[in-house]
N, C-alpha and C positions, 0 to 999 in steps of 0.2 A: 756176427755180421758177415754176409755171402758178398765175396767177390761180386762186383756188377757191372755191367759193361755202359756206361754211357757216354750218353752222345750231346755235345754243349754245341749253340748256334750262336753265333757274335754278326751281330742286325750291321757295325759298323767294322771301316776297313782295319786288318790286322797290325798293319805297320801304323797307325794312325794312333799317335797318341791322344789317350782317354781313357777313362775312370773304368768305362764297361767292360773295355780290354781286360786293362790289368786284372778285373776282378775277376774274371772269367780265366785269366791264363794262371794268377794263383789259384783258384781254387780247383783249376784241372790239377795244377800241380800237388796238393792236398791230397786231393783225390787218388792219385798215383802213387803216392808214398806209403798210403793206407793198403796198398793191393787192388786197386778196382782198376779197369781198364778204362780210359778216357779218351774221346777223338772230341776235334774242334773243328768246326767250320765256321768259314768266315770268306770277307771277300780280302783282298792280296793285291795293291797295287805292283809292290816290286817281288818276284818269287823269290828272287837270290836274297831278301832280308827273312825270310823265313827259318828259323832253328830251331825250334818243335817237332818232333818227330809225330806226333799224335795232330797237329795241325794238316787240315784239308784245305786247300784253295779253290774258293768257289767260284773266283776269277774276277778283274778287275773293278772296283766301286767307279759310280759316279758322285758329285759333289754336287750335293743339295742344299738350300736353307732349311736348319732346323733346329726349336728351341733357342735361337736365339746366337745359332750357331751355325757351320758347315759340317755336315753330318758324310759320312762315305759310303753309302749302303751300294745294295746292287740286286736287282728286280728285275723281271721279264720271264720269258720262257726257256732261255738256256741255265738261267739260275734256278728254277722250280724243275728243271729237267735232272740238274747237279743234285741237287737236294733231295729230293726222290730217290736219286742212285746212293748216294749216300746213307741215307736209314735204311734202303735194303739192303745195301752189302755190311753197315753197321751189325742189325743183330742187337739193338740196346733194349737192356732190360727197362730203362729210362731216356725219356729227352727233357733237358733242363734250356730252353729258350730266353734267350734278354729282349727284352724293348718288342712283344707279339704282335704292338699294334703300328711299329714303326715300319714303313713299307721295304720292305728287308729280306733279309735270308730266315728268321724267326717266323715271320707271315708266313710265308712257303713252308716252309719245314709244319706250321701249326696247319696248316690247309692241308696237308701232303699226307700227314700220319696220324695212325690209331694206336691207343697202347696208353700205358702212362705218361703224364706229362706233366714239364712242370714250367712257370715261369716266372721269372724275374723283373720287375717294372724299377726302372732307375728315375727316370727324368722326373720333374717338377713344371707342370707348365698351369698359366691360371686356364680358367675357361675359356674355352676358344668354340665357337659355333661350330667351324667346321668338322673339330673331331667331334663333339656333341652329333653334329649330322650324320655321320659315318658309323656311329654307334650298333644301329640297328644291322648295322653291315657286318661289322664284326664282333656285335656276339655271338652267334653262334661258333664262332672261332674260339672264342674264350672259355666258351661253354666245355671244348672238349678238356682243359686244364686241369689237373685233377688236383692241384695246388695252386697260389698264387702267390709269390712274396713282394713286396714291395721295400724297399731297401730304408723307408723313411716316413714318417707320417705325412710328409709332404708328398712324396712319392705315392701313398697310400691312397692321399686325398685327389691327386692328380686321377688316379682311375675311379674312382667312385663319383666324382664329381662328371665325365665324361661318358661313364659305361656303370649299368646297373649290377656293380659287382664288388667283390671286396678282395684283401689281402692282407697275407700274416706280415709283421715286420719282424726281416730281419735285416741287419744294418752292413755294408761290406764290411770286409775283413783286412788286415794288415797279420802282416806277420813282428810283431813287437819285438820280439828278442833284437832281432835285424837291428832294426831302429833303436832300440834302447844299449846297445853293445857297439855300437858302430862309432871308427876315431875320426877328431874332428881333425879338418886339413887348417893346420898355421897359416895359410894364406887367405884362407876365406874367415878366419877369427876374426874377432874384436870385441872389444868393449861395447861399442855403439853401430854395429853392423848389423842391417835389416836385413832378412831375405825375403824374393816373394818369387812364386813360380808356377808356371802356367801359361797360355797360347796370351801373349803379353799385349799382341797385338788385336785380339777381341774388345771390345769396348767393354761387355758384359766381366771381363775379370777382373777392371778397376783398379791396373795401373798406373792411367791418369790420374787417381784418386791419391793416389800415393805420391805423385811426383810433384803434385801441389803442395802436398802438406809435408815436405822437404826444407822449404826456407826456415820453414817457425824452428824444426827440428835441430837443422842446422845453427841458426844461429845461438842455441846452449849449448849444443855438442857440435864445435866445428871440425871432429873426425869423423862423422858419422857417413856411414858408406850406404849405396843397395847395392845389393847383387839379385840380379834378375835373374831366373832359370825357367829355358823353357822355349819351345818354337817361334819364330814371327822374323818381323824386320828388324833388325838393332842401330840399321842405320836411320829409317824411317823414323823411329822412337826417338833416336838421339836427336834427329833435326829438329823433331815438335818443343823440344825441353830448352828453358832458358841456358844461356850459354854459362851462367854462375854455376850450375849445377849437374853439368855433364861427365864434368869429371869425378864426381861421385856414384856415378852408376855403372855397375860394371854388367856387361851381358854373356854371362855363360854358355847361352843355346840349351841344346837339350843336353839332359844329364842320365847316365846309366841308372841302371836301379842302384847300385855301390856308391855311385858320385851322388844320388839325390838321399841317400842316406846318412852320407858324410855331412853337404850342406847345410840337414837340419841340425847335425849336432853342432856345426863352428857357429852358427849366425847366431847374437846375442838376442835380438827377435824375431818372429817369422809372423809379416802380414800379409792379412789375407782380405783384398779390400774390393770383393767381388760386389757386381751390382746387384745382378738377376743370374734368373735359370740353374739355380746350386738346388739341388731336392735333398743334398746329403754332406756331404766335403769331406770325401777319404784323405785330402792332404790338412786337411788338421787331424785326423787322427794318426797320421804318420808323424806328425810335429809333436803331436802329445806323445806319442810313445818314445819319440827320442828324448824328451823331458825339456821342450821351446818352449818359453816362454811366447804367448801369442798375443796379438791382436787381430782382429775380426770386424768385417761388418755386420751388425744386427741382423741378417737377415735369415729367416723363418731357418731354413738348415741349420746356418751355423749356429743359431742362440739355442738350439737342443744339442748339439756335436757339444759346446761346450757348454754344456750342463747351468744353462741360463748365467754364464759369469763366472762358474765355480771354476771351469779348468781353462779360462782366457780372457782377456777383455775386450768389452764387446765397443762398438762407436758407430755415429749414427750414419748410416748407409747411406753413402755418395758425398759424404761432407765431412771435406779434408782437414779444415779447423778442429773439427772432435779425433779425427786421427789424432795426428800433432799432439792434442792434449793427452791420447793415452799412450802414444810410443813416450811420448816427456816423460808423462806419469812411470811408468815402466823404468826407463832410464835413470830417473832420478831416487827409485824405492827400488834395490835390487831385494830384500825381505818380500817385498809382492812379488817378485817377478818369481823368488824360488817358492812363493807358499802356493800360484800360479801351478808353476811346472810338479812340482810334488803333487799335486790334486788332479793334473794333464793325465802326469804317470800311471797314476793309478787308476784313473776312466780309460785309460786306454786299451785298459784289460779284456775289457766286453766287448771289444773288435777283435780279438786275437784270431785265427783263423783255427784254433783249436778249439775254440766255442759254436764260432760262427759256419764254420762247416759240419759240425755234428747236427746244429740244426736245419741247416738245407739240407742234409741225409734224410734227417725227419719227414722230411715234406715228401721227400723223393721214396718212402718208405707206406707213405697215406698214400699216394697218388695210384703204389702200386698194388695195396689194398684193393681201393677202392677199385680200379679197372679188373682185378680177379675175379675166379668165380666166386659170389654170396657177395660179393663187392655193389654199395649202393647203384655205383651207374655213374658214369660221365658227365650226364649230363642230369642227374637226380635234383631236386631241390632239397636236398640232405647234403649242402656244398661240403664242400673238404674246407674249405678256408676259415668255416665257420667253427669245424671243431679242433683246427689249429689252435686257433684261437683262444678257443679256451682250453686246452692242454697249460695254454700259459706262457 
């Protein structure tokens, strides 16, 4: 395997915590450890939080709705000017893009360059007309892709359903060891301590879900704690919550990647009681790999992440009462909770970044096949994704 030089686009802001981030700055990091040279572009609200040497700042995001969220991208003509400059003075043997069709630094960069290419489709959205309308707009965009992956069948289904196209799954990555070796902190332990973590103050991640189905909890385990991790208001959140129960919730803010590895291992469960917009949940496979016993809402991601039931237990999405019954359940069968985590452990393998990045090499490897000489074409109807696919 020949040293490579490539070049990774991140659609949203750098300092802005989320999933595409992180996956994109591990697996630059991957990438670097193996010998290949890697640069990142992205957009950069604050410069001075920047500590990536291989990160490029494409310059400040704005804040848009999107999926169900505030997305941070950054568009126009001084960012398609940066972007441009950046693949030429690059030199990459490869470009590996997140989110192509989000109006971003990926769009620009897919608009802007020839060569191999490859990209990564994260989000989960249902049919929506308008991307449907937009479609014909940007395939030819997609068309230049000499790969596609898609991080989840959901994910999968989000682009075929919107654009007449397809992609391989592959799922993010965690780095396991991290999470499976990591000590728990004596202050965040317990017996009946919950964690849950995430932008707390989204409605979509189903905090409120959790903070209703507290009383039932509490009243068989009157030590039972949450510890919240993660961006938002904490004073806002505290005002909405019944005053019996405030002093049960403790809010951490955000956590380092060391502190958020620790928390999985002290908290005796870790729910996850998201409503919508989840195409995938790399924080239940960071919880299975530290060996947490989980709860879940049923929804289409997470009932694949854990293996229809087999590495968590699942409760019906948005309805706190079924919570309650399986943090109880949980609580009161620690034999489930460890036959659970043993079964977590060991699905967590198949995110390890040691699997999951040989096979985006793969892809990054057909793309650049295919755009060489005796190479079908770009734009061929001999798609690359198709004989991904069946590789397997």
């Amino acid at each position: 395997m020949r040293p490579l030089r490539i070049g990774m686009v991140s659609p949203y802001g750098w300092d802005t915590p989320g999933g595409v981030q992180v996956h994109i700055k591990e697996l630059a990091e991957n990438f670097i450890t193996k010998g290949h040279s890697v640069s990142v572009i992205a957009p950069v609200s604050d410069e001075s939080s920047i500590t990536e040497e291989w990160l490029v700042n494409a310059g400040r995001p704005l804040s848009v709705p999107f999926n169900g969220a505030v997305a941070k991208v950054l568009f126009g003509p001084i960012a398609t000017s940066r972007v441009r400059q950046w693949i030429a003075q690059g030199e990459f043997d490869v470009l590996h893009m997140h989110e192509p069709v989000v109006p971003s630094l990926s769009l620009l960069a897919c608009w802007s360059a020839e060569g191999p290419m490859v990209a990564t489709f994260h989000a989960s959205s249902p049919k929506q007309k308008a991307l449907t309308a937009v479609g014909p707009i940007l395939e030819p965009v997609l068309e230049k892709l000499g790969a596609r992956i898609a991080v989840s069948e959901m994910a999968r289904k989000t682009l075929t359903d919107h654009f007449t196209t397809d992609a391989v799954i592959i799922p993010n990555g965690i780095n396991n060891a991290q999470y499976r070796d990591a000590i728990p902190n004596p202050q965040w332990s317990g017996a009946h301590t919950i964690g849950f973590l995430g932008r707390f103050d989204e409605d979509r991640k189903g905090l409120d879900v959790l903070i209703k189905a507290l009383p039932l909890v509490i009243k068989k385990y009157p030590d039972t704690r949450v510890l919240v991790a993660g961006p938002g208001d904490s004073a806002a959140a505290l005002k909405k919550m019944d005053s019996s129960i405030r002093s049960r919730v403790t809010f951490l803010g955000r956590l380092t990647d060391e502190e958020k590895r620790t928390f999985f291992k002290s908290i005796a469960i870790y729910v996850a009681p998201n409503i919508r917009g989840e195409s995938f949940g790399i924080i239940l496979a960071e919880a299975m790999a530290a060996g947490t016993p989980i709860v879940a809402s049923d929804i289409e991601a997470f009932d694949a992440v854990l293996s229809r039931g087999k590495s968590g237990t699942l409760f019906a999405n948005g309805d706190s009462k079924d919570l309650a019954r399986a943090i109880l359940e949980l609580f009161s069968n620690p034999e489930r909770a460890r036959e659970l985590s043993d079964h977590a452990s060991e699905s967590a393998e198949a995110f390890d970044w040691s699997k999951v990045a040989d096979e985006i090499f793969h892809t990054y490897e057909v793309a650049m096949t295919l755009a060489g000489p005796g190479g079908v074409g770009l734009g061929s109807e001999n798609r690359p994704w198709r004989r991904l696919r069946n590789d397997g």
